[in-house]
VORO-772511 format. One record per residue (C-alpha): residue in three letters; chain; x, y, z. Coordinates in pm, 1 decimal. Example, Ala and Ser with C-alpha at 12.3 -4.5 7.8 and 13.67 -1.06 7.14 Angstrom:
# VORO-772511
   type   mol         px         py         pz
    Ala     A     1230.0     -450.0      780.0
    Ser     A     1367.0     -106.0      714.0
END
This chain:
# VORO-772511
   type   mol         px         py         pz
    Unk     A    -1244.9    -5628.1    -4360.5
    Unk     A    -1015.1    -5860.2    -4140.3
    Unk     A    -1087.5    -5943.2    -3799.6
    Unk     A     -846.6    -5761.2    -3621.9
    Unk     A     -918.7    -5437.7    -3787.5
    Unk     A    -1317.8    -5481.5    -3718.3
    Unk     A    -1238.4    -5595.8    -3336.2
    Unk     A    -1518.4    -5764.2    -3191.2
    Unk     A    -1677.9    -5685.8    -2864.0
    Unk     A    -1562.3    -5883.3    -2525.8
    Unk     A    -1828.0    -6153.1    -2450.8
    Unk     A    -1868.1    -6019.7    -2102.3
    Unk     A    -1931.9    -5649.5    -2287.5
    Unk     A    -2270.8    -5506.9    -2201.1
    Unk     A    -2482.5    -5469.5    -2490.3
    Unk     A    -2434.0    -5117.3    -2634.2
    Unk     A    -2736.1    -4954.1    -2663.1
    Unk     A    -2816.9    -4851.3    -3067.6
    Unk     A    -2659.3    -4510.4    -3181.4
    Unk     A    -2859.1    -4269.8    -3350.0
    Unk     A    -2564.7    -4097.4    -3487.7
    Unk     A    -2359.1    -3846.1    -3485.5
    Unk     A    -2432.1    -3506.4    -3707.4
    Unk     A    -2128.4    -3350.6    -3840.6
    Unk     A    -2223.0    -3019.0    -3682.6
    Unk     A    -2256.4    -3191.4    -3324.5
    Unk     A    -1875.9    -3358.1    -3451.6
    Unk     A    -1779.6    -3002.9    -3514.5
    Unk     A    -1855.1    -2881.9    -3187.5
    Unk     A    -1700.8    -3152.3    -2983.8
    Unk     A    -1407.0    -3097.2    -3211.1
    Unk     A    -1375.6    -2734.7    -3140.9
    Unk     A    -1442.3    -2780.5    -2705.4
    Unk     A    -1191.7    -3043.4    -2763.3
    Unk     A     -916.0    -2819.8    -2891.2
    Unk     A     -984.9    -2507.1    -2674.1
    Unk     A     -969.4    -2764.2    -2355.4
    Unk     A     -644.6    -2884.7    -2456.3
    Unk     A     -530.3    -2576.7    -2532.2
    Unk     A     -544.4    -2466.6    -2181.2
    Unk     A     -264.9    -2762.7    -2108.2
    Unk     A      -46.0    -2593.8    -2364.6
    Unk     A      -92.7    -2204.5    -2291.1
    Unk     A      165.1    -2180.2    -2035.3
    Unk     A      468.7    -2272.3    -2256.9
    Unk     A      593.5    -1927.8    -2419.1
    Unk     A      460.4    -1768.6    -2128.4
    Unk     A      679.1    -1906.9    -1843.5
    Unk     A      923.4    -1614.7    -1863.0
    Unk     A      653.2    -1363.8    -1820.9
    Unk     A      515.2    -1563.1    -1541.7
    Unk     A      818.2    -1632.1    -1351.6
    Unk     A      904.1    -1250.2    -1366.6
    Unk     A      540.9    -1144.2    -1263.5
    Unk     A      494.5    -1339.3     -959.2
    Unk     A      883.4    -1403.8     -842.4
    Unk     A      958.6    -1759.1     -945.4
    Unk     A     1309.1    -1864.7     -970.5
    Unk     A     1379.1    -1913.4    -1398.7
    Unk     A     1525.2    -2228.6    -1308.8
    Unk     A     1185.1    -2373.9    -1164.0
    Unk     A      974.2    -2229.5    -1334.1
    Unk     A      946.0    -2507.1    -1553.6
    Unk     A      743.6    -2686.8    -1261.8
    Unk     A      436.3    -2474.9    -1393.6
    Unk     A      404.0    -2711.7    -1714.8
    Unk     A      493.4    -3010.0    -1498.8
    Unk     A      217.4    -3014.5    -1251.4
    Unk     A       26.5    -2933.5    -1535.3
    Unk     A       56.2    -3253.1    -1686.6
    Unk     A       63.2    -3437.0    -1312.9
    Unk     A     -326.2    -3290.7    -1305.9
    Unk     A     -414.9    -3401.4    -1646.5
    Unk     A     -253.9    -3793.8    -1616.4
    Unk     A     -429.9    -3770.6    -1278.2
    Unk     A     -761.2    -3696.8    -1429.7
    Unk     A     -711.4    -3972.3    -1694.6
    Unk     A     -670.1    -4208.6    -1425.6
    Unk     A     -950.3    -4102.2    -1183.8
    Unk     A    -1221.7    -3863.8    -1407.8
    Unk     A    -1207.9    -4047.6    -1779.1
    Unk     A    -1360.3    -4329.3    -1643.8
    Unk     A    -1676.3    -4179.2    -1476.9
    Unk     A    -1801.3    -4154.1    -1845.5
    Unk     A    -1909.6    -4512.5    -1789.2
    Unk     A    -2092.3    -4476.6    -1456.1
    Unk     A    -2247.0    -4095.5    -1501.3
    Unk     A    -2411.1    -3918.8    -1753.5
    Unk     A    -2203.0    -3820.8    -2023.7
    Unk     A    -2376.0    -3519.4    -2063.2
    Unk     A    -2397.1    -3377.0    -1685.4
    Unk     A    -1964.4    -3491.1    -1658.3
    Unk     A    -1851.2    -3264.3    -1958.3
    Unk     A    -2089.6    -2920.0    -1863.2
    Unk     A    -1920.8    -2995.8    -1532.3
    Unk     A    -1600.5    -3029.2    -1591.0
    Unk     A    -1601.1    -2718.9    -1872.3
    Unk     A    -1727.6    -2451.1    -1601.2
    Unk     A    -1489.4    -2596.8    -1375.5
    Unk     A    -1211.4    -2555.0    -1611.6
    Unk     A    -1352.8    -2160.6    -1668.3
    Unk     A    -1327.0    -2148.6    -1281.4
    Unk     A     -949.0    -2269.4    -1281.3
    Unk     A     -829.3    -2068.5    -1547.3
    Unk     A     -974.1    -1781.7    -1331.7
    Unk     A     -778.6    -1899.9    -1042.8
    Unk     A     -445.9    -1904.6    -1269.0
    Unk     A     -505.1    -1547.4    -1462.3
    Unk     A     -574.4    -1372.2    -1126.8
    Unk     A     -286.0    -1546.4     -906.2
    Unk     A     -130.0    -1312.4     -698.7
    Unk     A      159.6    -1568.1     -522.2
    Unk     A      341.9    -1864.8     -686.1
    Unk     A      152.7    -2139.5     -431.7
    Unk     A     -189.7    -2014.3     -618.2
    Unk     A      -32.3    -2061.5     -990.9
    Unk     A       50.1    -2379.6     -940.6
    Unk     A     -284.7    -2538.0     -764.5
    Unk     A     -465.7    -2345.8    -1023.6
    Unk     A     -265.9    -2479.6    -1311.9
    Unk     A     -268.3    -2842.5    -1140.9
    Unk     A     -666.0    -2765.9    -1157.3
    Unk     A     -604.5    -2663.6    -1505.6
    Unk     A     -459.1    -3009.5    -1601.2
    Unk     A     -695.4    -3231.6    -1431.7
    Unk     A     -980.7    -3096.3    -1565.6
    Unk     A     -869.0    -3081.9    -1902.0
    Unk     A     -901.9    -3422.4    -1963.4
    Unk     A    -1297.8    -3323.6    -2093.3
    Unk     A    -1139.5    -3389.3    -2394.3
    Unk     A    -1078.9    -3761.7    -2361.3
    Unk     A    -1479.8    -3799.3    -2203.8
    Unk     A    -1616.7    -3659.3    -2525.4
    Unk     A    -1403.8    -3854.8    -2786.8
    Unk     A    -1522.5    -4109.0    -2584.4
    Unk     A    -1849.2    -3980.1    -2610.0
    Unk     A    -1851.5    -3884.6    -2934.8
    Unk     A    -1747.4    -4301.7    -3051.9
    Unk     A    -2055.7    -4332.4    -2811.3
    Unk     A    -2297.2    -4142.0    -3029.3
    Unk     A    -2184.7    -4236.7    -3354.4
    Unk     A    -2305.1    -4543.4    -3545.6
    Unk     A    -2046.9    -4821.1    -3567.5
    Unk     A    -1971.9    -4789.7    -3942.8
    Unk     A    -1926.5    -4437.0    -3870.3
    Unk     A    -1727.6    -4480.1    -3523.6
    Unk     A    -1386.0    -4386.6    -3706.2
    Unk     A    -1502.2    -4090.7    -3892.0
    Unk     A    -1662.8    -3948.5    -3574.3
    Unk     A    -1368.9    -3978.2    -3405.5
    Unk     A    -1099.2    -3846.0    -3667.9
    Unk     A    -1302.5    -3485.8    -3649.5
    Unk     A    -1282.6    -3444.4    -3288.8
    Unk     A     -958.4    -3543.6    -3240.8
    Unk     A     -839.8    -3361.8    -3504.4
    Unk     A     -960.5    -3015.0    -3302.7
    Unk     A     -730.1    -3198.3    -3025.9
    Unk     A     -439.7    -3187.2    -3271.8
    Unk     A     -531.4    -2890.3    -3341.9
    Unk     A     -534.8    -2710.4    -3006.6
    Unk     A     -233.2    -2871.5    -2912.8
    Unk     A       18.4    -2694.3    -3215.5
    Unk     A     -230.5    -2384.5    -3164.6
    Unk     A     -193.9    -2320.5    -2821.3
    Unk     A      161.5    -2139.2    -2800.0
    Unk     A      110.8    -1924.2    -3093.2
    Unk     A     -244.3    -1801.3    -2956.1
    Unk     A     -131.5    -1776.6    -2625.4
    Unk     A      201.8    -1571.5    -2742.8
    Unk     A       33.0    -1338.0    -2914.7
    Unk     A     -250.9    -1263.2    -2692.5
    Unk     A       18.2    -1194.0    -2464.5
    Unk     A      184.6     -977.7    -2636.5
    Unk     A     -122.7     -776.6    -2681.3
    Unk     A     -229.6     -768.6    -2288.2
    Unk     A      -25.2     -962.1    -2093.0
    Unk     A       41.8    -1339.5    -1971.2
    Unk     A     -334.3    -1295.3    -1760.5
    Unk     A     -504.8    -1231.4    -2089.4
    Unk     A     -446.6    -1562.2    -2224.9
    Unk     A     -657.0    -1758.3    -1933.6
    Unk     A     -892.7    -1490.2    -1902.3
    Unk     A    -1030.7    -1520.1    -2225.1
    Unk     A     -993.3    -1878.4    -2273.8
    Unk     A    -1239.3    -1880.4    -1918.5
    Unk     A    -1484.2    -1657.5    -2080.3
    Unk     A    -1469.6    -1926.8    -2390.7
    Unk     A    -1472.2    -2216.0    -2136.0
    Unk     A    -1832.0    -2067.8    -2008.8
    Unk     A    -1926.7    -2025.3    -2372.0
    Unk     A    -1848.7    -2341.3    -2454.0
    Unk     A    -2064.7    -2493.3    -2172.1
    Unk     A    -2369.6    -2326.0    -2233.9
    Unk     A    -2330.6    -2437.6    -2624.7
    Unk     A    -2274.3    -2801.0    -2496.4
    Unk     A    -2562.0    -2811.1    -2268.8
    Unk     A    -2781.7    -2681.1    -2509.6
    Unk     A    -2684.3    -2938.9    -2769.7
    Unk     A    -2553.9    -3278.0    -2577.8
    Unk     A    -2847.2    -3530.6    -2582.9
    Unk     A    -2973.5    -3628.0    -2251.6
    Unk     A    -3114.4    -3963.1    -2106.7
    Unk     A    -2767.4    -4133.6    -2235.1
    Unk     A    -2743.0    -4523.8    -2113.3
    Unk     A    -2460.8    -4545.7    -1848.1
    Unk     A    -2318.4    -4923.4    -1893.1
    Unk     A    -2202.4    -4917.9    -1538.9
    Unk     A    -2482.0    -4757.4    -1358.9
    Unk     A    -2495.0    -4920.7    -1026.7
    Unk     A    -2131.2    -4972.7     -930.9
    Unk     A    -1892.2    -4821.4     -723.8
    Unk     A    -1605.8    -4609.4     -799.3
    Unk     A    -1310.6    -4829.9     -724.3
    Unk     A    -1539.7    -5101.1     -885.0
    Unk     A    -1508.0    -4858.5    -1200.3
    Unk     A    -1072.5    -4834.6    -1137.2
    Unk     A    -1089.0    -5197.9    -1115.0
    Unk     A    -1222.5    -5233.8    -1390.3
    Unk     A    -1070.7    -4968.0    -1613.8
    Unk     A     -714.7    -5215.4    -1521.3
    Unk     A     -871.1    -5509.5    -1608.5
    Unk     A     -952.7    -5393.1    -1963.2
    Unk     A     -537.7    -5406.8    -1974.6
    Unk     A     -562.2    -5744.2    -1896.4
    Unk     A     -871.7    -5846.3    -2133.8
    Unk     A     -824.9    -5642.1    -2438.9
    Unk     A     -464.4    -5742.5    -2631.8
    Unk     A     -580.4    -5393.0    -2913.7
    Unk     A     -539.2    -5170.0    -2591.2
    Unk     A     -206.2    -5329.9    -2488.8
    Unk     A      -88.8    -5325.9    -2869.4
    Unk     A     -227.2    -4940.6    -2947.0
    Unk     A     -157.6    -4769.8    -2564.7
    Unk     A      172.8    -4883.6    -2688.6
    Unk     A      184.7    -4716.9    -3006.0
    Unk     A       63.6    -4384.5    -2803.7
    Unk     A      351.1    -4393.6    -2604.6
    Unk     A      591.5    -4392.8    -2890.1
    Unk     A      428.7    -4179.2    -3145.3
    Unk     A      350.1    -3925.5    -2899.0
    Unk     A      722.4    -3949.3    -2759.8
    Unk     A      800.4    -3882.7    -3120.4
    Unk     A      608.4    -3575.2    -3159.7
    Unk     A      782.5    -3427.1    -2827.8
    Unk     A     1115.9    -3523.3    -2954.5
    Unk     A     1042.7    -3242.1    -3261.6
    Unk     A      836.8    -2983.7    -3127.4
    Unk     A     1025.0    -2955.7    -2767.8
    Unk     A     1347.7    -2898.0    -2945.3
    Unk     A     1265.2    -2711.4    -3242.7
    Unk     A     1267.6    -2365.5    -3029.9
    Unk     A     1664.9    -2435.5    -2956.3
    Unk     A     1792.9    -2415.0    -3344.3
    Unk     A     1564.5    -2163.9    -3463.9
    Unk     A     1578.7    -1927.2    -3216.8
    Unk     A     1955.2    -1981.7    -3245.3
    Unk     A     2186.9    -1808.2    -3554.4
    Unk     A     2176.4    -1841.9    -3835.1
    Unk     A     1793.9    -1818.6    -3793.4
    Unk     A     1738.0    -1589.1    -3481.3
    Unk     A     1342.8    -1653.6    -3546.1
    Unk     A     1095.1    -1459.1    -3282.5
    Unk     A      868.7    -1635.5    -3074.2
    Unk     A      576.5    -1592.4    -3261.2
    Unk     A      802.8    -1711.4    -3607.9
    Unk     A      830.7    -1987.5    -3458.1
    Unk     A      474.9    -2037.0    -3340.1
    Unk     A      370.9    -2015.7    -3723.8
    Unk     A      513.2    -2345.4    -3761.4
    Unk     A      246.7    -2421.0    -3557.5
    Unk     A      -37.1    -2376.8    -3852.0
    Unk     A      194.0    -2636.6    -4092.1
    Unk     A      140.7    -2919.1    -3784.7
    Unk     A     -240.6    -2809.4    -3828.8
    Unk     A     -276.6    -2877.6    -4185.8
    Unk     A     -113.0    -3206.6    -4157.6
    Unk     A     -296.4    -3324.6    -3841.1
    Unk     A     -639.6    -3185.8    -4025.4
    Unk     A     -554.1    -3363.0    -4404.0
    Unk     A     -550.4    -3700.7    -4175.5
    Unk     A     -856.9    -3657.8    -4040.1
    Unk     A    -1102.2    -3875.8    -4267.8
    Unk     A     -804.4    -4105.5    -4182.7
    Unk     A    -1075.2    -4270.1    -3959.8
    Unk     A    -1310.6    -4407.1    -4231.9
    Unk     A    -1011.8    -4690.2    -4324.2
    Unk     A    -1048.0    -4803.9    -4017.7
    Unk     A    -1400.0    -4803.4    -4021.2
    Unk     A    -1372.1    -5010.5    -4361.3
    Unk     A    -1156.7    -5246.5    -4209.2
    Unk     A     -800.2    -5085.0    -4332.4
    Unk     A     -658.9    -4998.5    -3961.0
    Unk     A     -328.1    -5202.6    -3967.9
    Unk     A     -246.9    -5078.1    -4310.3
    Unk     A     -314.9    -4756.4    -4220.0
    Unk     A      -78.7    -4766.2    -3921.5
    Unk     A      200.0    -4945.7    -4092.8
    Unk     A      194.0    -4689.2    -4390.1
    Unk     A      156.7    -4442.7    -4145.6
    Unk     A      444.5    -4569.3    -3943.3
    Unk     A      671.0    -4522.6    -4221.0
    Unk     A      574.2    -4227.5    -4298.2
    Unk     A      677.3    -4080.5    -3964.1
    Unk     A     1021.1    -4246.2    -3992.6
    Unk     A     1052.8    -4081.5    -4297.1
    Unk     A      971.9    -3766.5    -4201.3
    Unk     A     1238.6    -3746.5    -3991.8
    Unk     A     1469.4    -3702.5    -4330.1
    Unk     A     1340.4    -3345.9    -4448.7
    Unk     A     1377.5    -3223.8    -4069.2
    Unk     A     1720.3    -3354.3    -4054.1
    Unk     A     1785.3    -3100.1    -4317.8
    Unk     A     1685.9    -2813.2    -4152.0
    Unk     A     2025.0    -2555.4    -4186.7
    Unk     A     1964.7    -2665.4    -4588.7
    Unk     A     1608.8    -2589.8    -4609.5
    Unk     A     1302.3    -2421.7    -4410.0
    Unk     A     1087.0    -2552.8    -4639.6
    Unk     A     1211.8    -2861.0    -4634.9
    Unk     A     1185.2    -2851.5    -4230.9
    Unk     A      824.1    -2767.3    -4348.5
    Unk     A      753.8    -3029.2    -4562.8
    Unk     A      890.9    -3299.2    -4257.6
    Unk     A      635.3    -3146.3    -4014.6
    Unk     A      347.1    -3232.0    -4224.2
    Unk     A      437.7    -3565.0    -4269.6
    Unk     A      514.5    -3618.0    -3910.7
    Unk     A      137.7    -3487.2    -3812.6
    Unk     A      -35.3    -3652.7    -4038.0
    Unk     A      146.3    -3950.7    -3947.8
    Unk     A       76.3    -3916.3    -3624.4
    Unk     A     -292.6    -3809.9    -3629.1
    Unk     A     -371.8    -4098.8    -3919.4
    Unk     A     -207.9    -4344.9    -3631.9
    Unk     A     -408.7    -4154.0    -3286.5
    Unk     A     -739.1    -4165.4    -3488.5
    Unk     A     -662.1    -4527.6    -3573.0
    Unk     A     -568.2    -4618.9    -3226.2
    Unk     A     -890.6    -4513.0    -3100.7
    Unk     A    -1097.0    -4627.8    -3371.2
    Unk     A     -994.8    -4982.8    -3304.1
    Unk     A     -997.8    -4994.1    -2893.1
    Unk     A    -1345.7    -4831.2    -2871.8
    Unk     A    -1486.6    -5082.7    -3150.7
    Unk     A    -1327.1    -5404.7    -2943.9
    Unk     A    -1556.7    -5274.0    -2634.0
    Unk     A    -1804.3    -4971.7    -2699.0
    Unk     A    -1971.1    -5046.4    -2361.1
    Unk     A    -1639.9    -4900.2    -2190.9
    Unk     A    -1508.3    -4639.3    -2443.0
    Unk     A    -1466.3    -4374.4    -2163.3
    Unk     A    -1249.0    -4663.3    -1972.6
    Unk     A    -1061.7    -4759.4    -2248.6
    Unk     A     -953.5    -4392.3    -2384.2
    Unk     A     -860.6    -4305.5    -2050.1
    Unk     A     -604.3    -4589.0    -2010.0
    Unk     A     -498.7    -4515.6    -2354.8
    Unk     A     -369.4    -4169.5    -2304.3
    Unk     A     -207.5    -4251.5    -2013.6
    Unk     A       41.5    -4398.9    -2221.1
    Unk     A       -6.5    -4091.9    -2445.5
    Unk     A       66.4    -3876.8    -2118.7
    Unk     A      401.1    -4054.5    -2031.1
    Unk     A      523.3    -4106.5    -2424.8
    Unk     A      484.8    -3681.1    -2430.1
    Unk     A      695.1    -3659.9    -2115.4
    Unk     A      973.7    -3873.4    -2173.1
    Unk     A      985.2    -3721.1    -2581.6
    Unk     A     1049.2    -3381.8    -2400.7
    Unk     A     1273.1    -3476.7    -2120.6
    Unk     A     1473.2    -3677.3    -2373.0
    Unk     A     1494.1    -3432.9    -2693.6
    Unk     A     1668.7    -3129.2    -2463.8
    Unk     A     1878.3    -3375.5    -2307.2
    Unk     A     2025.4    -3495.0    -2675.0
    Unk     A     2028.7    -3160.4    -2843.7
    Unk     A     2209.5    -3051.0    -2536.0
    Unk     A     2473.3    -3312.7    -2583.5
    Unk     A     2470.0    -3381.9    -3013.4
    Unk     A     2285.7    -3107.2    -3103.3
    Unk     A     1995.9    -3093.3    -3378.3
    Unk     A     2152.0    -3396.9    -3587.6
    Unk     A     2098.6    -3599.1    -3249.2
    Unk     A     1769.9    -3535.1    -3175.9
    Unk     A     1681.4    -3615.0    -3577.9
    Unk     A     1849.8    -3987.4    -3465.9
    Unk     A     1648.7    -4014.3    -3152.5
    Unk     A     1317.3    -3896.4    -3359.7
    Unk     A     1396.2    -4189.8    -3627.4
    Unk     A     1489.0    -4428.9    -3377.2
    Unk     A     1200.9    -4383.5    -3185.7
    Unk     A      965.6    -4392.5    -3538.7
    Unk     A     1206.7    -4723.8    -3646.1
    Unk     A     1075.4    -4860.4    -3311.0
    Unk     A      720.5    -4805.7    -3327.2
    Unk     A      711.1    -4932.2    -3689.2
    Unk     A      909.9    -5259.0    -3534.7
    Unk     A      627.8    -5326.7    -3334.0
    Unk     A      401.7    -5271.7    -3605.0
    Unk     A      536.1    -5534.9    -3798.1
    Unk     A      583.3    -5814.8    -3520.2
    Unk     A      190.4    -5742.9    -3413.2
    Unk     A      160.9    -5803.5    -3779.7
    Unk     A      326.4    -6159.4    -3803.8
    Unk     A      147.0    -6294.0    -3511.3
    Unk     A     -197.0    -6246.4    -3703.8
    Unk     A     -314.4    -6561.0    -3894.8
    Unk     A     -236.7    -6520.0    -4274.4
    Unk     A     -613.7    -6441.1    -4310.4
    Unk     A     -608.2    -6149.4    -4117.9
    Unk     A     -289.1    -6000.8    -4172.9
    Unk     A     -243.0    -5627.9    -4339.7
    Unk     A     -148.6    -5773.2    -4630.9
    Unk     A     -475.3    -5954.9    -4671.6
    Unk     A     -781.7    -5841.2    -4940.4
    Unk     A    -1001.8    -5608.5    -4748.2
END
C-alpha cells in the first residue's frame, strides 16, 4: 500500500470514533435513497416541453427550470453538506428527505411559473441528502472497508442520475409531467420512514460545540490543509465535465436522421450508463488495498479511450454502446476513488470534505453542458467527440504530473 493511496489523517484531525461497520443491506439502502434523491435533480429534463406548455413559460427560458435546479443543489453543498459534522447524521438526512417529499409537492401541484421555480430551487438544495449519507456511510464503515462502502452508494447515485429521464419520460407519458414528482414525493416519505427506522442513533458529531460559520470556515480551510482534496475536487471537475460533454449532446444526433430515435429510445441508453457505472462499483476495494492512483490512471485512459467507439456513432450503435460503458465505468471507478481517498486523509470531516468536493463536481457538470451544445452547434458530433477526448487527455495529464511529484516509493508504479 503506498502512502498516498492510504492518506493519513491531519494531525489536528479529531480522533474518529471506532466504526462498527457497515452491513451491506444498510449500504443497499443508502444506495437506493441516494439514487431516488438525485433523481429528483434530473426529472425535469425530458419534461421541460410539457412544463413550459402547461404553465405558460416561454420555450426559450424554459431551460431556467434545470438551472436553478442546480443553483439549489451547489447551494446546499456549500451551506447543508457540512452540518453532517456539527448535527446528527441521523436527525439531518430524515429531515432533509421529508423536506424533499414536501418540495416535490410544491413542484407537481404548481399552478404559476414563480411557484415551479422556488419549488424546483427547493428541489435542488435539498437534494444534496445524497452527499450527507456517502459521507455518512464512509462514517459507518470500518476503514479497510471505507472504499467498498462507498462504491455501493454511490453507485445508486450513478445510477439515479442516467435513470432519471427515462423514468421520468415514461411516467409522463402515462399521466402527465405532475406524475413524475408526485410519486417520487410519496417515495421520498417512504424512504424516510425506512431511514429512520434503520439509521443508528447516538452518532459522535466531531464538531459539536461550534458555530456555523465556524463550520464554513472550516470546510475552506480543508482546501488549504488537505493537497488529496485539491488534487481529486480537481479530477471531479473534469471527469464530470466529461460526462456532460456526452450525455447533453447525445439527444441532438439521435433524435436527428438518419436515426429519428423517440425520447424514450433514447432514454434506454440510459440502462447501458447503468451497467457500466454498477460493474465499477467494487472499484472501491483497490483503493481500500492501497491501489487508488493506479486505479485512476487506468481509469483515466480508459475514458480517453472511450471517446473512440462514440466517435463512431453514424458507423455503429453498438459501437456508440460499447463507448458509453467504458466512459461510466471510467468515471464511477475514478468518483468512488476520489472519495475513497479524501474521506480516509480526514474521517473526522467527511461531510466537509464531500461537500467541497462536489462543488467542483457541480461546476465540471455545468460547464460539460454549456460547452457540448455550444460545439455540436458549431462542428457538429465529430466536435464534441474532440472536446470529450480533450477534456479526458487533460484529466489524465494531471494524473500523471500528480504522479511524478510522489517520491519513487510511493509512486503508482510502486509494489503494492
Amino acid at each position: 500500500m503506498t502512502k498516498q493511496d492510504a492518506a493519513t489523517a491531519h494531525p489536528a484531525a479529531t480522533v474518529e470514533t471506532p466504526a462498527r461497520g457497515l452491513s451491506p443491506a444498510t449500504a443497499l439502502l443508502f444506495a437506493a435513497a441516494c439514487g431516488l434523491s438525485v433523481a429528483n435533480i434530473y426529472f425535469a429534463q425530458p419534461l421541460l416541453d410539457a412544463m413550459a406548455q402547461d404553465l405558460g413559460i416561454a420555450p426559450a427560458a424554459v431551460g431556467i427550470v434545470v438551472t436553478l435546479t442546480q443553483v439549489g443543489y451547489a447551494f446546499g453543498l456549500m451551506l447543508i453538506v457540512p452540518l453532517g459534522d456539527l448535527w446528527d447524521r441521523r436527525r439531518l438526512v430524515v429531515g432533509q428527505t421529508v423536506l424533499s417529499a414536501a418540495a416535490l409537492v410544491i413542484v407537481g401541484t404548481a399552478s404559476n411559473a414563480a411557484v415551479l421555480l422556488a419549488g424546483m430551487v427547493l428541489v435542488g438544495l435539498l437534494a444534496v441528502v445524497v452527499q450527507v449519507l456517502v459521507a455518512y456511510a464512509a462514517t459507518l464503515a470500518a476503514p479497510s472497508e471505507r472504499g467498498r462502502a462507498i462504491g455501493t452508494v454511490t453507485s445508486g447515485v450513478v445510477t439515479g442520475i442516467l435513470l432519471a429521464r427515462f423514468v421520468s419520460g415514461t411516467l409522463a407519458d402515462i399521466g402527465g409531467w405532475r406524475t413524475v414528482y408526485l410519486a417520487s414525493s410519496v417515495l421520498m416519505l417512504l424512504m424516510a420512514v425506512l431511514l429512520a427506522r434503520v439509521l443508528p442513533r447516538n452518532q459522535s458529531k466531531t464538531m459539536a460545540g461550534s458555530s456555523y460559520l465556524g463550520l464554513l470556515r472550516s470546510t475552506a480551510a480543508l482546501f488549504a490543509q488537505e493537497p488529496v482534496l485539491r488534487e481529486r475536487a480537481l479530477f471531479a471537475l473534469l471527469i464530470f465535465a466529461n460526462l456532460n460533454v456526452f450525455w447533453t449532446s447525445i439527444v441532438l444526433p439521435l433524435a436527428a436522421q438518419p436515426f429519428s430515435l423517440s425520447h424514450t429510445a433514447i432514454g434506454l441508453l440510459g440502462i447501458a450508463g447503468v451497467a457500466g457505472a454498477l460493474a465499477a462499483r467494487n472499484t472501491g476495494r483497490l483503493a481500500d488495498r492501497g491501489w487508488a492512483q493506479r486505479t485512476t490512471g487506468l481509469s483515466l485512459l480508459l475514458m480517453l479511450a472511450a471517446w473512440a467507439p462514440i466517435a463512431c456513432l453514424h458507423q455503429s450503435l453498438w459501437l456508440l454502446l460499447a463507448g458509453v460503458l467504458m466512459l461510466d465505468f471510467s468515471l464511477q471507478a475514478v468518483h468512488v476513488t476520489n472519495q475513497s481517498l479524501i474521506v480516509a486523509a480526514r474521517p473526522d470531516a467527511s461531510s466537509r470534505l464531500i461537500g467541497g468536493y462536489m462543488v467542483f463536481y457541480s461546476i465540471g457538470s455545468a460547464l460539460g453542458a454549456i460547452s457540448s451544445t455550444m460545439v455540436y452547434a458549431m462542428a457538429g458530433w465529430t466536435g464534441v467527440c474532440m472536446l470529450g477526448a480533450g477534456i479526458s487527455a487533460a484529466a489524465l495529464l494531471v494524473w500523471i504530473m500528480t504522479v511524478s511529484r510522489m517520491p519513487a516509493a510511493q509512486s503508482a508504479c510502486a509494489a503494492p
